[in-house]
C-alpha positions in Angstrom: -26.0 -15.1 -16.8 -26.5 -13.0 -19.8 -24.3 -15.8 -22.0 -26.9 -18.6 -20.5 -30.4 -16.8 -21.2 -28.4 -16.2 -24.7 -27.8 -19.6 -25.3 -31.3 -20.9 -23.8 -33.1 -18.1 -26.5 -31.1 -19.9 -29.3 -31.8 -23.3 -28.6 -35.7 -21.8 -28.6 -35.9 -20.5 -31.8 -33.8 -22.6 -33.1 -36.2 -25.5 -32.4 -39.3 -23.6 -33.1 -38.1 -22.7 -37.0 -36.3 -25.9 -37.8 -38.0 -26.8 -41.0 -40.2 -30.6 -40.5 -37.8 -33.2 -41.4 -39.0 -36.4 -43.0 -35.8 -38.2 -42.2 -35.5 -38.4 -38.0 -32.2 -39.2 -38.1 -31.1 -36.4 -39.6 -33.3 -34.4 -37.0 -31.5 -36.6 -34.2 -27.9 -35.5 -35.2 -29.2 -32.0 -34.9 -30.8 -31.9 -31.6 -27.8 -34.0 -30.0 -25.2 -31.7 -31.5 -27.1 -28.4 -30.1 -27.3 -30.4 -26.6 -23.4 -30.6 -26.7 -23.2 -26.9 -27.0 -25.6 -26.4 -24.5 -23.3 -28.6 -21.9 -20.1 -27.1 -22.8 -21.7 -23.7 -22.8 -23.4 -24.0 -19.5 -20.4 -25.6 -17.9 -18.2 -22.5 -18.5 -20.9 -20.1 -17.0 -21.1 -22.8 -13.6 -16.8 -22.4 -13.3 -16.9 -18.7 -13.3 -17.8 -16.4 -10.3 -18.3 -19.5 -8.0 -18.1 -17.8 -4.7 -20.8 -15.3 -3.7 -21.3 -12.2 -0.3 -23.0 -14.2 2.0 -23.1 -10.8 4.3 -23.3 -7.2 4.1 -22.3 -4.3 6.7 -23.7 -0.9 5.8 -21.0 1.8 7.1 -22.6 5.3 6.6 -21.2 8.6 8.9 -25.0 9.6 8.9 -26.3 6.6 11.1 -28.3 4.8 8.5 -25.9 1.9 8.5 -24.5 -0.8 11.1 -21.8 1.4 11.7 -20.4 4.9 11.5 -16.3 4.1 10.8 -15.2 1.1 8.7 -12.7 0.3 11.7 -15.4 -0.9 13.6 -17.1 -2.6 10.5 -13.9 -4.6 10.3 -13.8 -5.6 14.2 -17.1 -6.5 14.0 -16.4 -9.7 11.6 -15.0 -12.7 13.8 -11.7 -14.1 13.6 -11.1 -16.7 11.3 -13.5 -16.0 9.0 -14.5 -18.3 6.1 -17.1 -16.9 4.0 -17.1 -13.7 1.5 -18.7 -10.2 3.5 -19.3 -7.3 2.0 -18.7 -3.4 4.1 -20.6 -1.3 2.2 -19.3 1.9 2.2 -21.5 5.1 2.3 -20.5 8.0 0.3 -17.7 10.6 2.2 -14.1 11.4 3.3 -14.0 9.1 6.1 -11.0 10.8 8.7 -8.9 7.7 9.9 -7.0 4.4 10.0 -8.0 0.9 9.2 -6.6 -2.0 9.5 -7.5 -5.4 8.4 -5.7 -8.1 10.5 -4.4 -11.7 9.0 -7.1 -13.1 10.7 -10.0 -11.6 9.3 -9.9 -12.9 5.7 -12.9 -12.8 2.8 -13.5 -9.1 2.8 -15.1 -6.9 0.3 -15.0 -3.1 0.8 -16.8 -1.5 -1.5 -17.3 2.0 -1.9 -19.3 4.1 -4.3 -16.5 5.3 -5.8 -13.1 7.1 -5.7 -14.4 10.2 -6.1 -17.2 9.8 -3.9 -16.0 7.6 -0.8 -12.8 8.0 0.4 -10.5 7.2 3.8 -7.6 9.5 4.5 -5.4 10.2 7.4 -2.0 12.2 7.5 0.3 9.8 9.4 4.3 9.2 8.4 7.5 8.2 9.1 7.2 4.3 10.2 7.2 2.5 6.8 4.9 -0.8 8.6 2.7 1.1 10.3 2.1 4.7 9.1 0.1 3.9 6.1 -3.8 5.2 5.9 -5.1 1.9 5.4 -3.1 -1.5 5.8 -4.6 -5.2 5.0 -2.7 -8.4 6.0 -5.3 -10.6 5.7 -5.5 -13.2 2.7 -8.6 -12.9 0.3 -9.2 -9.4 0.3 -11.0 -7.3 -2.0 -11.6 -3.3 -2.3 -13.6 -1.7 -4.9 -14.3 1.8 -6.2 -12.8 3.6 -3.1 -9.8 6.4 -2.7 -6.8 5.6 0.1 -5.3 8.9 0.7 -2.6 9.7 2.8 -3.1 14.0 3.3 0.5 14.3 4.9 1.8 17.9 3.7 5.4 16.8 2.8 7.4 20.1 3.4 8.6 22.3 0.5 11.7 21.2 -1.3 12.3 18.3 1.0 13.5 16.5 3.0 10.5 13.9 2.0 9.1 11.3 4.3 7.7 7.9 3.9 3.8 8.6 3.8 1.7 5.3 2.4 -2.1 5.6 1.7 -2.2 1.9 1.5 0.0 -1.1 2.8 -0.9 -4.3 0.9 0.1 -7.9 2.7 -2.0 -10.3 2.4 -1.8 -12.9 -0.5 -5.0 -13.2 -3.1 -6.0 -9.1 -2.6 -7.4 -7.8 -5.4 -8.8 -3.7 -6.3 -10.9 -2.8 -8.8 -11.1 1.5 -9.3 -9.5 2.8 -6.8 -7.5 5.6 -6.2 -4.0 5.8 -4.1 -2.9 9.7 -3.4 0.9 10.4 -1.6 3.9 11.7 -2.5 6.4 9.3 -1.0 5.9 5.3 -0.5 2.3 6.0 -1.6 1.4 2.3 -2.2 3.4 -0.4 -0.2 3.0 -3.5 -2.8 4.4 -5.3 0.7 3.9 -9.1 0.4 2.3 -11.4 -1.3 0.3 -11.9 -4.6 -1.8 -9.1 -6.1 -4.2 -7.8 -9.0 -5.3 -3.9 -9.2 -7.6 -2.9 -12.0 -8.3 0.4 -13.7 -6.6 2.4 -10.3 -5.3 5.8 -10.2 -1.7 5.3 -7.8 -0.3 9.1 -7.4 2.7 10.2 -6.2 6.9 11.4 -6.7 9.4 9.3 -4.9 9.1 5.7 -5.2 5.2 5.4 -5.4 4.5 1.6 -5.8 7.5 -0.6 -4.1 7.4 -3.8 -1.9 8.6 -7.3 -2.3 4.7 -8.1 -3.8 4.2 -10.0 -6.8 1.3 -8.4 -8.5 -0.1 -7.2 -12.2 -1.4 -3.6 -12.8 -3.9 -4.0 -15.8 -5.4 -0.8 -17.1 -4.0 1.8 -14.5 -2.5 5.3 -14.3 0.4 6.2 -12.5 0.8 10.2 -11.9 3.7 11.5 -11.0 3.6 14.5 -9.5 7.4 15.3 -9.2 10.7 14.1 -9.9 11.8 10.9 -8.2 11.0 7.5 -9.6 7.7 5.8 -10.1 8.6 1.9 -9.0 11.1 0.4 -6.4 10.5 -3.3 -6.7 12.5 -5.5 -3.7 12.9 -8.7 -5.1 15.4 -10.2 -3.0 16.6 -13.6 -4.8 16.7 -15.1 -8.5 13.7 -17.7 -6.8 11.7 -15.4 -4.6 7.9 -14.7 -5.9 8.6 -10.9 -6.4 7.8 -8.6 -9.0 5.5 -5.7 -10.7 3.9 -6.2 -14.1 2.4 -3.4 -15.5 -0.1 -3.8 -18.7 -2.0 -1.7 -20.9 -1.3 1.1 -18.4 -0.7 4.9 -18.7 1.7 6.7 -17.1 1.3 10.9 -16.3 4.0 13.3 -15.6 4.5 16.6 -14.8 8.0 16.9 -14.5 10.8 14.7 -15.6 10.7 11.5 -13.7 12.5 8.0 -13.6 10.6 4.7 -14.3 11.9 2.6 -11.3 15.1 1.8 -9.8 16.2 -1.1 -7.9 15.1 -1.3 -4.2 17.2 -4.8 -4.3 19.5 -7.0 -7.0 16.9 -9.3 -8.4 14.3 -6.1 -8.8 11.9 -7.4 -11.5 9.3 -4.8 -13.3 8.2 -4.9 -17.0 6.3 -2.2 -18.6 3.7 -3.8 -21.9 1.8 -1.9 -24.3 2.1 1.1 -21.7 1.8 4.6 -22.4 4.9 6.9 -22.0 5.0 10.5 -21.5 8.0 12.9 -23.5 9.0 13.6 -19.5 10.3 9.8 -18.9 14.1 9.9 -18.6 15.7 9.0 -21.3 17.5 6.4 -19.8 14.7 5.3 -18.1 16.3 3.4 -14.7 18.4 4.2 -12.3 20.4 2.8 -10.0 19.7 3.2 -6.1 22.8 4.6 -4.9 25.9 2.0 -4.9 23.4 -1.2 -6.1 26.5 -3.6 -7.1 25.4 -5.2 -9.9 22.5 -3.4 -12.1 22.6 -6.3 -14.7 21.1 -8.8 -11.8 17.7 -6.7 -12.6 15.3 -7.4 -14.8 13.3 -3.6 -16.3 11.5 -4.8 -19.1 9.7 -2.8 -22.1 7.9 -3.9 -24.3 5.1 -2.5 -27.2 4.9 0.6 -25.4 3.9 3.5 -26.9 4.1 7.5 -26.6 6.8 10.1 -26.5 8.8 9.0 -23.8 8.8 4.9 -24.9 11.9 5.2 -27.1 14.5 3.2 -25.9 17.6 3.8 -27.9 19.3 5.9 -24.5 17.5 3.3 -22.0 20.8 1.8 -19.5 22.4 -1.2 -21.4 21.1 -3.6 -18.5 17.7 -2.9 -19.7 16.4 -6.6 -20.5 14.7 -8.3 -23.7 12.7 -10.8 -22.8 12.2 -14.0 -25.7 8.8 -14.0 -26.6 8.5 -17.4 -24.1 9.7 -15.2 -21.4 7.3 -12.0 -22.0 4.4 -14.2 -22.1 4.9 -15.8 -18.6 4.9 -12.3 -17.3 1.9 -10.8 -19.4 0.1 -13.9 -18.6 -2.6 -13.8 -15.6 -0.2 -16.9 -14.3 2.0 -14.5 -13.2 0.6 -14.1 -10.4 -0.6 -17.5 -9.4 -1.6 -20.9 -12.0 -4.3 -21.3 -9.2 -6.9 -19.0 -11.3 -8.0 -17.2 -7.8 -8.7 -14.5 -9.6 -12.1 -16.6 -10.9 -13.1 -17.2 -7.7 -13.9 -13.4 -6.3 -17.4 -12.7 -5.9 
């Protein structure tokens, strides 16, 4: 919108001060080459943003809004939904579990920010179903909201699977939002995926799944030693893996990048901040994996203290410049630009 009222105050003033031309050709040349640029430039703003919230649900623990949980928000939207709705989140720590079916596609949840609204629940144990908040359904969208898991892991271990978030469906996007565990703390499950200046906290294994999805702009914090990723890409030809760009990674103890949850495990770290408690070696194995050099743990242009790669494992990978690019690229996860198409 801004770009068009931009362009539309150019082609004013520039009509108003061009100086009065005898020759009306020249004038003509003029006025035909500013309506070009007035086409192409209106045509790109009509691409972008296409779809729009046709609904909103107001979900407030006060009783100002349509309802006072977002479970009930969620049931309330019929099966087989078509069209973009928007739950509206009211500020507060709102005490339980939601789930968003596969059939109840084209949500928004939007919150009023991480710090501000948040849901959390303590459940753990069953890896598909004790996470805080799970979505299956295609199409989905969360925005400035926390997903907390509160389970109190007990000292010194044994640790538990404890998700704040399960993410299944395919097309899901988040944009500021905040993941707190310890273990398992984001299940990446299934499908393809696009998180946005997030905060994703945890130790052991903190963002795994089989998902194929781009962090841009995040932070990972690890709060203790384990490993941050555990990518499960089973075969050389599944859609699996986690790209990770522009991001920065915290530590406070020495911690593992990632280790293979299966053979084909595919992550790549670009123009990512490091921390001096990285391993050295960066990866490790998970237990007897057969064949490390099946992998593909990627680094490149990172940058900080722990980014130095001359003790890294010797399968560490080098992708060709042709090869980097089709993972940087916003292609990786889809050549069907859905990304455009959120509201």
């Amino acid at each position: 919108m801004a770009l068009a009222i931009g362009v539309i105050a150019f082609a004013k003033n520039y009509l108003l001060y061009i100086p009065y031309v005898r020759n009306r050709i020249i004038f003509t040349m003029q006025f035909q080459l500013l309506f070009i640029l007035l086409f192409v430039l209106s045509s790109c703003i009509c691409i972008a943003g296409a779809a729009s919230i046709t609904k909103t649900i107001v979900v407030d623990q006060n009783w100002s809004g349509n309802f006072t949980t977002i479970q009930a928000a969620v049931n309330s939207i019929p099966d087989g939904n078509q069209q973009w709705i928007q739950i509206f989140v009211k500020r507060g720590v709102y005490r339980e579990k939601v789930n968003i079916p596969m059939s109840k596609s084209f949500i928004v949840l939007q919150g009023e920010g991480p710090t501000k609204t948040s849901i959390e629940w303590d459940d753990n144990g069953d890896t598909m179903n004790c996470a805080t908040f799970i979505v299956n359904a295609n199409d989905f969208i969360a925005r400035d909201i926390a997903f907390v898991n509160s389970f109190k892991q007990p000292s010194g271990g044994p640790y538990v699977v404890a998700e704040a978030a399960l993410v299944g469906g395919d097309r899901n996007s988040f944009y500021r939002c905040s993941f707190f565990g310890y273990q398992d703390t984001l299940c990446d499950y299934h499908g393809r995926h696009f998180y946005e200046e997030c905060w994703i906290e945890g130790a052991i294994d903190f963002i795994f799944g089989f998902a194929q999805s781009m962090y841009l702009n995040c932070v990972l914090n690890s709060v203790g030693q384990g490993w941050l990723i555990a990518n499960a890409k089973v075969n050389e030809s599944f859609a699996s893996g986690f790209v990770f760009k522009y991001c920065t990674i915290r530590a406070s103890t020495k911690t593992y990048l990632g280790r293979p949850w299966n053979n084909w495990s595919t992550v790549v770290f670009y123009n990512t901040f490091m921390p001096s408690n990285i391993e050295p070696q960066g990866w490790d194995t998970w237990g007897t994996s057969p064949n490390p050099y099946q992998t593909t743990f990627a680094e490149e242009n990172c940058l900080g203290p722990g980014s130095d790669k001359s003790k890294r494992v010797s399968w560490l990978k080098y992708p060709s410049k042709e090869q980097l690019s089709n993972f940087i690229q916003i292609k990786f996860i889809g050549p069907d630009n859905w990304l455009s198409q959120r509201p």
